[in-house]
C-alpha positions as CSV (number, residue, x, y, z in Angstrom):
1,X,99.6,121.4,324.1
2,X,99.1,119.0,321.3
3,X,95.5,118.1,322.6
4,X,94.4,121.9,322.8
5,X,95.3,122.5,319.2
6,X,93.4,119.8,318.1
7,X,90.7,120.9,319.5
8,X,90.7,124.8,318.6
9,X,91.4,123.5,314.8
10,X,88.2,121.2,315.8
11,X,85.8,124.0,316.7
12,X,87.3,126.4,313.6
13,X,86.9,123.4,311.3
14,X,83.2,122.9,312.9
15,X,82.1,126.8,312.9
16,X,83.3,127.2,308.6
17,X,81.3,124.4,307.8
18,X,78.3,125.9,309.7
19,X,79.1,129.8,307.8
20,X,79.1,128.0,304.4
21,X,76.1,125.8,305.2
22,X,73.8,128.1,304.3
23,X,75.3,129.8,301.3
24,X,75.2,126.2,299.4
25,X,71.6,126.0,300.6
26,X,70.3,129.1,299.1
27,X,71.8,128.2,295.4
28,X,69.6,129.3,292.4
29,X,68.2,127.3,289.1
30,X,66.5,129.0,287.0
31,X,64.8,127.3,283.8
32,X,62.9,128.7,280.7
33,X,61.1,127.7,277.6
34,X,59.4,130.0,274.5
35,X,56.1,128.0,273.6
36,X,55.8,127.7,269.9
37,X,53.4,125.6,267.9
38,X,56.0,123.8,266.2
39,X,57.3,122.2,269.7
40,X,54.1,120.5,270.1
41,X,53.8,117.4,269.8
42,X,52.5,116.6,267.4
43,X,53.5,120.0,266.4
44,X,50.1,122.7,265.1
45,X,50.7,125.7,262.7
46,X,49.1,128.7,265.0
47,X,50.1,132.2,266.0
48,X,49.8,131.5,269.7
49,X,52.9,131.7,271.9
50,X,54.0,132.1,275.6
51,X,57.1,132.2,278.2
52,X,57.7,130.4,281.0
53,X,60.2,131.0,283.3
54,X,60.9,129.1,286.6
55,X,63.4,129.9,289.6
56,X,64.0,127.5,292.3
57,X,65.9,128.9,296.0
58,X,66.1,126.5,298.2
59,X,62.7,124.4,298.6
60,X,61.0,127.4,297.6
61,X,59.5,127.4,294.0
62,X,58.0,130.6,291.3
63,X,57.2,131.0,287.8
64,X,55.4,133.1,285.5
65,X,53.7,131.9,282.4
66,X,52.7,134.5,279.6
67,X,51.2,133.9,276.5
68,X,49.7,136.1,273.4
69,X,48.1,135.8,270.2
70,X,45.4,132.3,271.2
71,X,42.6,131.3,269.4
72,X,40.3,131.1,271.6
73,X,39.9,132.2,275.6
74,X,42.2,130.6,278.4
75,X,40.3,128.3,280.7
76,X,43.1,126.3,282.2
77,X,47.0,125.8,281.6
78,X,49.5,123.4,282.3
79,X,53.2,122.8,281.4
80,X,54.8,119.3,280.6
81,X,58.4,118.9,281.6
82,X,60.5,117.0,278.8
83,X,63.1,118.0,276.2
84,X,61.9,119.9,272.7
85,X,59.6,117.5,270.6
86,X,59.3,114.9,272.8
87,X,55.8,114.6,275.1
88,X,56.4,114.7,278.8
89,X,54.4,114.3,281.7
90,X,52.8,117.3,283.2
């Protein structure tokens, strides 16, 4: 008798860590910044800004970026990851 409960505690033990498996798998983080000129580094007096917003699910990965109000015509864009005023790598 002893035996069989061990094993039936076993096998419900086994088949909750499988259900809750995935739930911890699909967590969300989600990050953003407002892009200012004063947060450059070193930090430039314009009326250009932008939005970037990232979500990551998993091992899957999206983001937008917006911006408004540029000098001059976009040709390329990249983000650095690094705390306010400091320069990080991109």
């Amino acid at each position: 008798m002893k035996t069989r409960n061990i094993g039936i505690w076993a096998i419900a033990a086994l088949a909750a860590s499988l259900l809750t498996a995935p739930a911890a798998h699909s967590q969300r983080e989600r990050f953003s910044a407002n892009l200012v000129g004063a947060n450059e580094v070193p930090s430039i007096n314009t009326a250009g800004s932008g939005e970037f917003r990232m979500q990551i699910v998993g091992s899957d990965i999206s983001f937008s970026l917006s911006f408004s109000d540029l000098s001059s015509a976009v040709t390329l864009a990249h983000v650095y990851f690094a705390s306010t005023k400091v320069a990080g790598g991109v």
